[in-house]
Steps between C-alpha positions, in 0.01 A plus 500: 500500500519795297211796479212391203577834357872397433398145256390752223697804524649698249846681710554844331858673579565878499845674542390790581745743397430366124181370498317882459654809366406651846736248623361431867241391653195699375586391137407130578208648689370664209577181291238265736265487256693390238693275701106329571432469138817296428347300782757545731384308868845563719668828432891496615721818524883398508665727791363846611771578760735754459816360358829498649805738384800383675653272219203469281554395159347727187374825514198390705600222666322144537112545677623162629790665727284650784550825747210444706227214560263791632525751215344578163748659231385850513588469097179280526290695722379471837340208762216687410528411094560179585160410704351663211667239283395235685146594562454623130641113427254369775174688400582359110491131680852459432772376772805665596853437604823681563862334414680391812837490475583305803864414446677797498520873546713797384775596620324842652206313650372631773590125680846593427490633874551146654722301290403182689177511254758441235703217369911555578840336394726379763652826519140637659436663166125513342539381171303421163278201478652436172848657394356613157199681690717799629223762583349284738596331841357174600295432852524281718230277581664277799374871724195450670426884519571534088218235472254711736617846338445309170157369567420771683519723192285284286232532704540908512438492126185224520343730807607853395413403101290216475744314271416181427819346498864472395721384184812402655847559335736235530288319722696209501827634615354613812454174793180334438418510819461876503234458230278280681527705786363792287243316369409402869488826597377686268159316375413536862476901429343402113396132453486495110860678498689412158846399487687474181828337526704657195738193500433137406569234826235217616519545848448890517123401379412192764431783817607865359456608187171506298648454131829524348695572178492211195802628398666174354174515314608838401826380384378169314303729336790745336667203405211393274402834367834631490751232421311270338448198732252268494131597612504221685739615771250757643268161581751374670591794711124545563471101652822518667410811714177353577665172669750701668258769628272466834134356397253810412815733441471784309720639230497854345559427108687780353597590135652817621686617816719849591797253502450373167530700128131580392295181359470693139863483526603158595276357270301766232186584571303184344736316752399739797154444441510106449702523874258738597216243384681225684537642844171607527347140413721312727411450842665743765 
């Protein structure tokens, strides 16, 4: 069972960094109210850790390659910014929940310290989870005390700042197993904890995860409005996912995502708002 709060909500994500001129924290802060009026319900802020230097790639580097679990970017402000964030988001009667990126680290993370936390070649060498994803290093979930300093974290940032839960980052390339231990764990410290799995597999929603990505929904979608398939295909996306999914499962529809070119742009904007139209009538 998911929280009640969940069936009807609206999921609003922030990058930081662009999402204000300020770019940090107290720019979202001071866009709350705003954020409200749209009728945002679950706020989301993609990564606020520091990022890590040792082969990042770009100028500023990937918020999804992480230095420390612990840490705030100071380019974002301070612990202290961020319980203001959360509380400003809490006192508006909106939700709130941090990325989690669960899978791997970069290269300078603090973890680096015990390489057993870390996935190796035969050789004894940590390497990347995926060779194309060279500024981070993959973990290593078969080690009992990564699990604990894993979980262990999570509930630092649920305690410390009352978040109310987690979108996960490649969720599905870390052990299921792991998941349903967090969610195990964790609702024991916050009972109506949220977890959004960003990837798209049955199982992950029978005992962990909350709600997941529709993204073949997503992607029946572009071909319609895009490349000129029939309509008809995003019906038959829509049934398919439903017979494949767990009973009661729910789905976050999307039009847009930080992965994907802008809506206007896929499809012109009387496109982006006839997707727009769509996701929000479906069910999810």
């Amino acid at each position: 069972p998911s929280p009640d709060w969940l069936r009807t909500g609206a999921v609003y994500e922030t990058f930081p960094r662009d999402f204000s001129a300020a770019g940090n924290l107290a720019g979202i802060t001071a866009k709350l109210d705003e954020l409200k009026d749209l009728g945002v319900t679950v706020l989301w802020t993609m990564p606020v850790h520091p990022i890590g230097e040792k082969f990042r790639k770009g100028e500023f580097g990937s918020p999804y390659s992480i230095r420390d679990y612990y840490a705030i970017d100071p380019h974002y402000g301070t612990i202290d910014d961020f319980k203001q964030l959360v509380a400003g988001a809490h006192q508006r009667g909106m939700k709130f929940i941090m990325d989690l990126v669960a899978n791997h680290t970069a290269w300078d993370n603090v973890m680096m310290t015990n390489k057993a936390f870390y996935k190796q070649d035969a050789a004894g060498q940590v390497i990347s989870p995926v060779p194309d994803w060279t500024d981070v290093a993959g973990l290593n979930y078969t080690n009992p005390a990564l699990r604990k300093y894993m979980i262990t974290m999570l509930k630092y940032w649920i305690t410390e700042c009352d978040v109310d839960g987690f979108r996960c980052d490649a969720a599905p390339m870390v052990p299921t197993d792991f998941w349903e231990q967090v969610r195990a764990e964790l609702t024991t410290v916050k009972p109506d904890l949220l977890l959004l799995d960003e990837g798209e597999e049955p199982e992950l929603l029978v005992k962990a995860f909350d709600v997941d990505y529709s993204w073949k929904l997503l992607w029946a979608m572009n071909d319609v409005l895009a490349h000129n398939a029939p309509a008809a295909k995003i019906r038959t996306s829509w049934e398919k996912s439903r017979a494949q999914w767990p009973k009661g499962a729910l789905r976050m529809r999307v039009s847009d995502d930080h992965d994907e070119t802008r809506a206007v742009a896929r499809y012109g904007m009387n496109g982006a708002l006839a997707a727009s139209a769509l996701m929000f009538t479906l069910d999810g």
